[in-house]
MARDRENTI-482635 format. One record per atom (N, C-alpha, C): residue in three letters; x, y, z negated. Coordinates in steps of 0.2 Angstrom, whole numbers, plus 5000, padded with zeros to 4 digits. Example, Ala and Ser with C-alpha at 12.3 -4.5 7.8 and 13.67 -1.06 7.14 Angstrom:
BEGIN
ALA506649724961
ALA506249784961
ALA506649844961
SER506449894965
SER506849954964
SER506450004961
% end
This chain:
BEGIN
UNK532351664625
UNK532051624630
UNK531451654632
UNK531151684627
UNK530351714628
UNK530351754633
UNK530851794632
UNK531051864637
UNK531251834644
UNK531451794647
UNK531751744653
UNK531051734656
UNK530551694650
UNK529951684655
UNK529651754657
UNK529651804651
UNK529351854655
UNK529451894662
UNK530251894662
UNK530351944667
UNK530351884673
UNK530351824673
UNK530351754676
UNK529551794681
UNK528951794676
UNK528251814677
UNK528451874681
UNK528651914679
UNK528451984680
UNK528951974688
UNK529251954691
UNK529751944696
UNK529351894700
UNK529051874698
UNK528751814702
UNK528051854704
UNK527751894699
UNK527151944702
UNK527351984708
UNK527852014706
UNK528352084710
UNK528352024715
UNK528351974717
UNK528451954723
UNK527951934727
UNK527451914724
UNK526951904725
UNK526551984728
UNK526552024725
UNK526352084726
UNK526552104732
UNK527252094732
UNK527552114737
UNK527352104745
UNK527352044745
UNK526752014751
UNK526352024751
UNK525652064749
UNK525152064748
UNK524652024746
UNK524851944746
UNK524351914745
UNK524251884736
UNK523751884735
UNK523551874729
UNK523751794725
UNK523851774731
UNK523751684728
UNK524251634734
UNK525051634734
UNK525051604740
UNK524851534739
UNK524551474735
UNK524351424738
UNK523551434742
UNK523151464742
UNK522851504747
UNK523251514753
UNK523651514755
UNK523751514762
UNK524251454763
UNK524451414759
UNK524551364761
UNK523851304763
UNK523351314758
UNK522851284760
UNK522251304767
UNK522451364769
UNK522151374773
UNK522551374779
UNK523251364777
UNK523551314786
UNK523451254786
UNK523551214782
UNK523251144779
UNK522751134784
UNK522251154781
UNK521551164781
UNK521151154792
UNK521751234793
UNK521551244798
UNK521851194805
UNK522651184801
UNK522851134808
UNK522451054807
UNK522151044801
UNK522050984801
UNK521350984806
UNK520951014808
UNK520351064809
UNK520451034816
UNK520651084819
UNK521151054827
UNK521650984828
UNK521750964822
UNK521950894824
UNK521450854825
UNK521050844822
UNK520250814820
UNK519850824827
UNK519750904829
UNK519350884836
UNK519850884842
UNK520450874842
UNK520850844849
UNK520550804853
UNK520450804859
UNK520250774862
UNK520750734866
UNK520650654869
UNK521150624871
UNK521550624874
UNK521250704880
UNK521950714885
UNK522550764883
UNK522250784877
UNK522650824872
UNK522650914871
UNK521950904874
UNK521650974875
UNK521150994869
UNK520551024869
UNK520151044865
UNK519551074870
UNK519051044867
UNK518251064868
UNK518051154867
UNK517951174873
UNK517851254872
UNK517051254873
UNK516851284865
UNK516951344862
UNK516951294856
UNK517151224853
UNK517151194847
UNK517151094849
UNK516551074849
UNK516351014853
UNK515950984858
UNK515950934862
UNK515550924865
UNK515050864862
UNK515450824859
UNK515250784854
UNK515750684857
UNK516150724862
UNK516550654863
UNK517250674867
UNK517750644863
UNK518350654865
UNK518650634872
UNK518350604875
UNK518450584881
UNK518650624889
UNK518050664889
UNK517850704892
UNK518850754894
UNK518650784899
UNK519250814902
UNK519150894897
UNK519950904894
UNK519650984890
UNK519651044896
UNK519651114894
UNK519751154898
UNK520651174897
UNK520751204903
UNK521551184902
UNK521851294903
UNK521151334902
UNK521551414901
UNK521551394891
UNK521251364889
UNK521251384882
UNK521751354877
UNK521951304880
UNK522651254877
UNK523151304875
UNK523351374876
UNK523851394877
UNK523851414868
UNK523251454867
UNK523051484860
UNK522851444857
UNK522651394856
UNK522451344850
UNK522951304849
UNK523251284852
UNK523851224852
UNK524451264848
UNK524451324852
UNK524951384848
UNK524551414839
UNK524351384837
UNK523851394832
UNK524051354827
UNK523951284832
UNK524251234827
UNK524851214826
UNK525251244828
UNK526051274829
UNK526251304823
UNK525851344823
UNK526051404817
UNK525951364810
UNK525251304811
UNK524951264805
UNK525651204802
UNK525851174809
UNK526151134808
UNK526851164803
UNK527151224807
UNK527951244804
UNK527651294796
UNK527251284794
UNK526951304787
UNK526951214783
UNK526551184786
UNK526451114782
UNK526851054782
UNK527351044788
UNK527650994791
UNK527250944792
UNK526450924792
UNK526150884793
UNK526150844798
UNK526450764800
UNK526350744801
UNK525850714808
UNK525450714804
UNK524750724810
UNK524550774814
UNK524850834813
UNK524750894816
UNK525250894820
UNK526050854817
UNK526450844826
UNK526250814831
UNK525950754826
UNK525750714835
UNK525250754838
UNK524850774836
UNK524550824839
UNK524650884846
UNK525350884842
UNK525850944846
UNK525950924852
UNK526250854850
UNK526250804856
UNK525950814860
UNK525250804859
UNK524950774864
UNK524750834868
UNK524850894866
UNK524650964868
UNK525050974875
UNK525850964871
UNK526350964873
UNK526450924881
UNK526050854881
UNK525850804887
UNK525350844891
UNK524950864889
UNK524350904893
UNK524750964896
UNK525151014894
UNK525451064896
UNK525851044903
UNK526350984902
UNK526850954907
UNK526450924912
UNK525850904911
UNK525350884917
UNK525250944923
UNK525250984921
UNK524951044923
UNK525551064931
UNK525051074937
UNK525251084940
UNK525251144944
UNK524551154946
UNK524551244948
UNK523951274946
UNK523851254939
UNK523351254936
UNK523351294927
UNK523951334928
UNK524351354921
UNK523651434920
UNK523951434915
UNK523651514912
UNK524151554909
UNK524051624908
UNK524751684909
UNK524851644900
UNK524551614895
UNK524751594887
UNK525151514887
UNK525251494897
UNK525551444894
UNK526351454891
UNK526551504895
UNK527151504893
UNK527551524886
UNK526951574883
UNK527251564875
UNK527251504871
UNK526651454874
UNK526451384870
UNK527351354873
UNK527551364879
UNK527851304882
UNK528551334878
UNK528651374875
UNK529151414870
UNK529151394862
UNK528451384863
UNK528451384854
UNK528551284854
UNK528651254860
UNK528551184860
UNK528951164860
UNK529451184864
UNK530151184863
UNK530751204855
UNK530351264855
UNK530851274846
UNK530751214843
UNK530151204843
UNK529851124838
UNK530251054839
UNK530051054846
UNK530550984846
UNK531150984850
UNK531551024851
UNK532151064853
UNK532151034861
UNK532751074865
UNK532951064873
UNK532451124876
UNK532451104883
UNK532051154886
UNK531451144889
UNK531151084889
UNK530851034893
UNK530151074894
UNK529851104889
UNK529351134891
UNK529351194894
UNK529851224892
UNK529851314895
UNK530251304904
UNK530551234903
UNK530651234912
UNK530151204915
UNK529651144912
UNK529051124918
UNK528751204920
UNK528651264914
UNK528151314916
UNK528651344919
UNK529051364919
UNK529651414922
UNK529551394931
UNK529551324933
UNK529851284938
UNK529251304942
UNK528551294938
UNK528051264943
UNK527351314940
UNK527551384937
UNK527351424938
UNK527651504940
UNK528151504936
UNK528351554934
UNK528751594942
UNK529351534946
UNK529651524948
UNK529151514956
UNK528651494957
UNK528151504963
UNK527751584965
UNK527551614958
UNK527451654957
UNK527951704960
UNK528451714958
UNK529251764962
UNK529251754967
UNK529051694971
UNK529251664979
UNK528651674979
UNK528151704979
UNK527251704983
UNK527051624983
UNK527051594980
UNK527051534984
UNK526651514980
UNK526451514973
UNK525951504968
UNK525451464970
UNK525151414973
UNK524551394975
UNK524051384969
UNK523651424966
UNK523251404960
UNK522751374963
UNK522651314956
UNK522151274960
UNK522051224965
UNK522651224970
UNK522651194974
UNK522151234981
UNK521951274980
UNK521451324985
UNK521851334989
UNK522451354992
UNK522551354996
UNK522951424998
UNK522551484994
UNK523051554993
UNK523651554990
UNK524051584992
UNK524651594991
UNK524751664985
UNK524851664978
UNK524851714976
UNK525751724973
UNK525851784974
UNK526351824970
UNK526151844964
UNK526751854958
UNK526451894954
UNK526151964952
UNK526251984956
UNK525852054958
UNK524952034961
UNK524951984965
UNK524251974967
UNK523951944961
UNK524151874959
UNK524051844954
UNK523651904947
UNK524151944946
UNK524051984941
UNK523152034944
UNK523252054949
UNK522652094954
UNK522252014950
UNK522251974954
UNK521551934953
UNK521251924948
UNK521551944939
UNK521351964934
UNK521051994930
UNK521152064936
UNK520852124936
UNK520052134940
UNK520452084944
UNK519752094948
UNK519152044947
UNK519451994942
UNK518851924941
UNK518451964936
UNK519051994931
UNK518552024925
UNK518052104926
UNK518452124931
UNK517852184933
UNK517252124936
UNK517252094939
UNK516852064942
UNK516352024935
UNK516552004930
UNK516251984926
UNK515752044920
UNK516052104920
UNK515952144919
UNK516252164910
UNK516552154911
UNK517152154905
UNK517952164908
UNK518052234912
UNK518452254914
UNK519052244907
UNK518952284900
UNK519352304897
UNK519652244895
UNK519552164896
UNK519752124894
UNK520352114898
UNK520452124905
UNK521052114908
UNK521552154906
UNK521552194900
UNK522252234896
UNK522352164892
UNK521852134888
UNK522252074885
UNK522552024888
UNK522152014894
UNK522551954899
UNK523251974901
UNK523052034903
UNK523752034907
UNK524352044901
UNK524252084896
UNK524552094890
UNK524952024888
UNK524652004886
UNK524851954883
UNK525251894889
UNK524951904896
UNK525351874900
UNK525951904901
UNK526251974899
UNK526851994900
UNK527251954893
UNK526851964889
UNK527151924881
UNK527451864885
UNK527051804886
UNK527051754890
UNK527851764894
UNK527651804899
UNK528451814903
UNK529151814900
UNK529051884892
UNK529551894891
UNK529751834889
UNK529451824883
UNK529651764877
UNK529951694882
UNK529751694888
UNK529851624889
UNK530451644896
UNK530951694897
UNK531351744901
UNK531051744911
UNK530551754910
UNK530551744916
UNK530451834918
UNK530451854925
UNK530551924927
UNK529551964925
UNK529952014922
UNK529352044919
UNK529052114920
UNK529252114926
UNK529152204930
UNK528452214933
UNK528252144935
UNK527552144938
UNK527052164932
UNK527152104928
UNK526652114920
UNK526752174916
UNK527552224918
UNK527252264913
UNK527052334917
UNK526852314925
UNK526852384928
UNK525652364926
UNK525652294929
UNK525152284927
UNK524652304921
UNK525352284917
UNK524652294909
UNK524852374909
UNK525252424912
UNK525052494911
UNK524652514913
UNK524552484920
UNK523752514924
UNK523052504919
UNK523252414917
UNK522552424913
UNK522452474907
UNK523052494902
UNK522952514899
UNK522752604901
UNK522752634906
UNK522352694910
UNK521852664910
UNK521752584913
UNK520952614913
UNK520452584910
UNK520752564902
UNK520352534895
UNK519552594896
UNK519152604893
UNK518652644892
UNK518052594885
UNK517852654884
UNK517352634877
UNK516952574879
UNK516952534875
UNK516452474876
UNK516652394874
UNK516352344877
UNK516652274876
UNK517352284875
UNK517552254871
UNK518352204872
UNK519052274873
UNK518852324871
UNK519052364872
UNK519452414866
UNK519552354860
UNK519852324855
UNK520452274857
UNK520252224860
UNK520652174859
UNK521152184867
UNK520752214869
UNK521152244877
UNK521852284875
UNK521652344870
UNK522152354867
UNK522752314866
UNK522352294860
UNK522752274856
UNK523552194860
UNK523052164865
UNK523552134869
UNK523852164873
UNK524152234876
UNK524252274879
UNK524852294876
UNK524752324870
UNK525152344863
UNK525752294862
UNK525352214861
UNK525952154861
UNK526452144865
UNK526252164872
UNK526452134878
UNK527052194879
UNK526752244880
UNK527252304882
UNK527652334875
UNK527652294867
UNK528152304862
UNK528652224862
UNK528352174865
UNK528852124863
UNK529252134869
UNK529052174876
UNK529652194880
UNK530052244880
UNK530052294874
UNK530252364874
UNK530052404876
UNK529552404879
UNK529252474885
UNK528952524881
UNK529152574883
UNK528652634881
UNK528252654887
UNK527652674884
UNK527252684888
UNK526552754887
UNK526652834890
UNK526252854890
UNK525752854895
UNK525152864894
UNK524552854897
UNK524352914901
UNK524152884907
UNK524052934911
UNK523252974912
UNK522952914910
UNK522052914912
UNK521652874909
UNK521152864906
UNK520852824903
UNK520552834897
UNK520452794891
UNK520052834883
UNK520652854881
UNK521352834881
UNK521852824878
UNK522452894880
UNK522152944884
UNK522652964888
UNK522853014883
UNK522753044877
UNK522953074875
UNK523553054870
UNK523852974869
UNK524152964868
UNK524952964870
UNK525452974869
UNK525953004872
UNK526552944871
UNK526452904869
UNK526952844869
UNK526552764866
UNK526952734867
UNK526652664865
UNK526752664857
UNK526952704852
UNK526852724842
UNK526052744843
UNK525852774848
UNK525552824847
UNK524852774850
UNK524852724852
UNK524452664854
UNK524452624849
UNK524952604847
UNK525052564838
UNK524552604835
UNK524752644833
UNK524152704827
UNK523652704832
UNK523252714835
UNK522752714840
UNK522252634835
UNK522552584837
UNK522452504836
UNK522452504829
UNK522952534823
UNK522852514819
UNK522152564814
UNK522052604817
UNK521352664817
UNK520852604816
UNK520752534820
UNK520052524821
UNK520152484817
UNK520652454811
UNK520352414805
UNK519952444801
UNK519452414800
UNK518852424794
UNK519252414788
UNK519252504783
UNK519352484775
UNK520052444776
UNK520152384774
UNK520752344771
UNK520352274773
UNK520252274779
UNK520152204781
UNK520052194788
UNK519652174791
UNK519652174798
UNK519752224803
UNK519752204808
UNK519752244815
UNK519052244818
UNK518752294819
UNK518052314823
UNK517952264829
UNK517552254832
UNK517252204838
UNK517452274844
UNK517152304841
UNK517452394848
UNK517652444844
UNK517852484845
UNK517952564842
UNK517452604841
UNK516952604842
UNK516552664840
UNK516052624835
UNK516452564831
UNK516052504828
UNK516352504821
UNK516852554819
UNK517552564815
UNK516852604808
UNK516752554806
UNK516252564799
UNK516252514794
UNK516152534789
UNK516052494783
UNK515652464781
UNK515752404779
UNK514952374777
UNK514552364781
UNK514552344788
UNK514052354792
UNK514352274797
UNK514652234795
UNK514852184798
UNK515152174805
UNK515452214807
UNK515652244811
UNK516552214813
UNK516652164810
UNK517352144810
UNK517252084813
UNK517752054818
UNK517852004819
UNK518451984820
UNK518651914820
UNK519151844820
UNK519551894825
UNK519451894832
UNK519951884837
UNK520251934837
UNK519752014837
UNK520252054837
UNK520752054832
UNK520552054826
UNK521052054819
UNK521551994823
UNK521451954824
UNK522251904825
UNK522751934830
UNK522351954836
UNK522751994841
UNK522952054837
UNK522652104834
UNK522752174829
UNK523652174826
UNK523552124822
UNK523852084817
UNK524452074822
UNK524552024827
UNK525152014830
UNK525352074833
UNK524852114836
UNK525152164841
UNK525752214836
UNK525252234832
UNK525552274825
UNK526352254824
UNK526252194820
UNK526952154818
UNK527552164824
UNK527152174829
UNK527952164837
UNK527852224836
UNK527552284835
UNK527552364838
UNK528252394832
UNK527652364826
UNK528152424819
UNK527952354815
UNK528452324813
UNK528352244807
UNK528252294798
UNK528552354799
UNK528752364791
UNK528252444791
UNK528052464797
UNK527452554797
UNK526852504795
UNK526652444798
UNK526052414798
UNK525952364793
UNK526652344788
UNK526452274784
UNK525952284780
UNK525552354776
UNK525352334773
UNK524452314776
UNK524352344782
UNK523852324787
UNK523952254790
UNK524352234791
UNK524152154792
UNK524152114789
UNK524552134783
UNK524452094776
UNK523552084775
UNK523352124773
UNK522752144771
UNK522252124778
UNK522352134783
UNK521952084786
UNK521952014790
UNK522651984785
UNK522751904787
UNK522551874780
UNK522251914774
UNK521951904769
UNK521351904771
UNK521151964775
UNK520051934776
UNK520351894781
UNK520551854787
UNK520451814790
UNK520151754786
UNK520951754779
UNK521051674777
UNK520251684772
UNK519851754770
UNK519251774765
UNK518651734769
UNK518851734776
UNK518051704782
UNK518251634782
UNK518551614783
UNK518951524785
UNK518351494783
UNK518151444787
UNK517451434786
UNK517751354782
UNK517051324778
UNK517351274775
UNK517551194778
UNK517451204785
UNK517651154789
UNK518351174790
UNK518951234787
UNK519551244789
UNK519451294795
UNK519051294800
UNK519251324806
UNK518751394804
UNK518651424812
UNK518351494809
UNK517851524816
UNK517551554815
UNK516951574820
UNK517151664820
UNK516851694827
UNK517251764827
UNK516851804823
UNK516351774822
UNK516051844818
UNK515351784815
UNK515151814808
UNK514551774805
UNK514151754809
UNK514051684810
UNK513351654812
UNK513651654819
UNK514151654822
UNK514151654827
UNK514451584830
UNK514651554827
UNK514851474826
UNK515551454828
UNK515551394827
UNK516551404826
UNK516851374832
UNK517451414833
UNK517651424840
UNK518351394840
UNK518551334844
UNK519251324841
UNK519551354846
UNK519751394850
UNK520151454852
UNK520051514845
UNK519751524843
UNK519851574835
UNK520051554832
UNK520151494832
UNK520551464825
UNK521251464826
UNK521251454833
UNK522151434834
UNK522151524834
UNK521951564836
UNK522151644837
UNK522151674828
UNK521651634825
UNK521551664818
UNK522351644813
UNK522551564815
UNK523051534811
UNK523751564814
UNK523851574819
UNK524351614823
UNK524651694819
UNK523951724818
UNK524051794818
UNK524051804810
UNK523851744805
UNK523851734798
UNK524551714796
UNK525051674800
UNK525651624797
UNK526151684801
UNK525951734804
UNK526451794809
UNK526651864802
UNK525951864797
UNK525851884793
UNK526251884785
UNK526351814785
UNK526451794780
UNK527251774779
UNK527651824774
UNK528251814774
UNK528351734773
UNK529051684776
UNK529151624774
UNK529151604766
UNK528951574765
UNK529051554756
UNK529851534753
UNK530251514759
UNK530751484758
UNK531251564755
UNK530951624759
UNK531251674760
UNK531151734753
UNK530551704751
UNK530151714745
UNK530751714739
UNK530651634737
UNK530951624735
UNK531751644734
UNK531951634739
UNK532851654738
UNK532651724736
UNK532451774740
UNK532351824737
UNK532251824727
UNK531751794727
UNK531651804719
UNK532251774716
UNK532651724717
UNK533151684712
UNK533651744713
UNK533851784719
UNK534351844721
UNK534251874715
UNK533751914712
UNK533551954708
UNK533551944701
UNK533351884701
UNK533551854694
UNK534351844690
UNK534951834698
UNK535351824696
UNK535751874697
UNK535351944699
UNK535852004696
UNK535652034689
UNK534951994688
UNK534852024682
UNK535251974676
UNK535451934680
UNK536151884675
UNK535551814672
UNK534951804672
UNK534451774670
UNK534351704674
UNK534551694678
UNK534551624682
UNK533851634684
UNK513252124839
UNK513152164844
UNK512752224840
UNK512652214838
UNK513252234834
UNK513952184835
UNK513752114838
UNK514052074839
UNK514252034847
UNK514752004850
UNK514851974854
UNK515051904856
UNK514951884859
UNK515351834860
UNK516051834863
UNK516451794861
UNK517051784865
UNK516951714870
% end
């Protein structure tokens, strides 16, 4: 019997090990933790206060940042089965269906991941009908302003609001990730992925040009595209593996992802929340098994920063962001093999053993 517990131990480490993470109620605790975090500051039209609160739920939320938080607490919910993180879902879910020509390119992953949860299509056809679907026929009126965009111009006005903002390289995430958005939720994807190639030629040293990347990388791997580079910091890379490695270069040591690239130092506090969550998802859709032990290890410093309120701030002192949170819990639970799978895996083995600015802001 003595022997049963050991190899019981040693099988149950192996598994543990395996996944990298050291302690999995630690990561049960800190989905816990963090969807209850976003349940807590909901506001009542089912949105969330950007960059954290306002200090009253009443108030109308902002409705580009619904798509990543809400998909945060998605990720928290299908770990916990928490109850008050469904209703939650709900109410996100209600906020999303209001939504008339006022969407963002992440509602469409959210309007995917709402529907797996409480089955039918209901959410992936309001965005399908009354954006996706306007967008193909030019007829898109954002806003209600009165232009008429296709998705080719649509995707232009991204490019051009953030050059105008002066954080060009951030439109590789945008559009990035609004291709992820297209595929995942079937709609046609030729505009998004001619779009995120441009940005990615023309990424250059600087702001956001980490996480520019690394949405770039998600967008053009969860649609299959390979993509060599014609111009830009990147152009020496020869395929989209070769942009993977590129991305997985800027994690710091065995833990986070640099704020920018030429920031890819030790000890020097230089890691932040977003990009490690995008990093982390990029990786997982490019190579899940060349990068597991890289996103392992840094959806372990994600869950090592979690602030003691559950939710989490991009970088020290920088204060807590509930868009980070949903991106931090997102990129942690994408991370983290299922337990259930854990499990089976371990009793398999048993019974063939016969044994039963340095810093920025986002």
């Amino acid at each position: 019997m003595k022997s049963k517990f050991i190899i019981m131990f040693s099988v149950c480490a192996f598994l543990f090990g395996l996944t990298g993470f050291a302690n999995a109620s630690n990561f049960t605790a800190s989905m816990l933790n963090g969807g209850n975090r976003l349940t807590n500051l909901q506001n009542d039209d089912g949105g969330w206060d950007w960059p954290l609160s306002d200090g009253t739920s009443t108030n109308a939320s902002p409705k580009n940042t619904v798509g990543p938080i809400a998909m945060g607490l998605a990720q928290a919910y299908l770990q916990t089965g928490d109850s008050g993180q469904l209703t939650a879902l709900q109410k996100a879910g209600t906020l999303l269906l209001a939504k008339t020509n006022n969407f963002s390119p992440s509602d469409g992953y959210l309007a995917v991941q709402l529907d797996s949860i409480f089955g039918g299509s209901t959410y992936s056809a309001h965005v399908l009908d009354n954006f996706y679907s306007p967008l193909a026929t030019g007829t898109y009126n954002k806003n209600g302003a009165g232009t008429l965009y296709t998705t080719a111009s649509y995707i232009s006005l991204i490019d051009t609001s953030r050059t105008a903002q002066g954080i060009s390289n951030l439109a590789a995430w945008d559009i990035g990730m609004g291709l992820y958005s297209a595929f995942v939720i079937g709609a046609d994807t030729s505009a998004w992925i001619t779009g995120t190639e441009s940005e990615i030629n023309e990424l250059s040293l600087g702001y956001y040009d980490v996480i520019g990347l690394a949405g770039a990388v998600l967008g053009l791997s969860s649609a299959g595209e390979n993509f060599d580079p014609t111009s830009g910091m990147h152009m020496a890379a020869g395929s989209l593996a070769d942009l993977a490695s590129i991305l997985a270069g800027y994690q710091i040591g065995n833990g986070g992802w640099a704020w920018e690239s030429d920031y890819v130092i030790a000890n020097d506090d230089n890691e932040t929340v977003q990009e490690t969550s995008y990093a982390i998802l990029a990786l997982l859709s490019a190579d899940s098994s060349l990068y597991s032990a890289r996103t392992k290890s840094g959806a372990n410093w994600l869950m090592d920063v979690q602030l003691a309120t559950g939710g989490w701030e991009n970088y020290s002192a920088s204060g807590e962001n509930n868009e980070v949170t949903g991106e931090a819990l997102w990129a942690v639970k994408a991370a983290v093999p299922e337990p259930a799978t854990m499990l089976l895996f371990g009793f398999g083995i048993l019974g063939i053993a016969g044994l039963g600015r340095k810093k920025h802001l986002k």
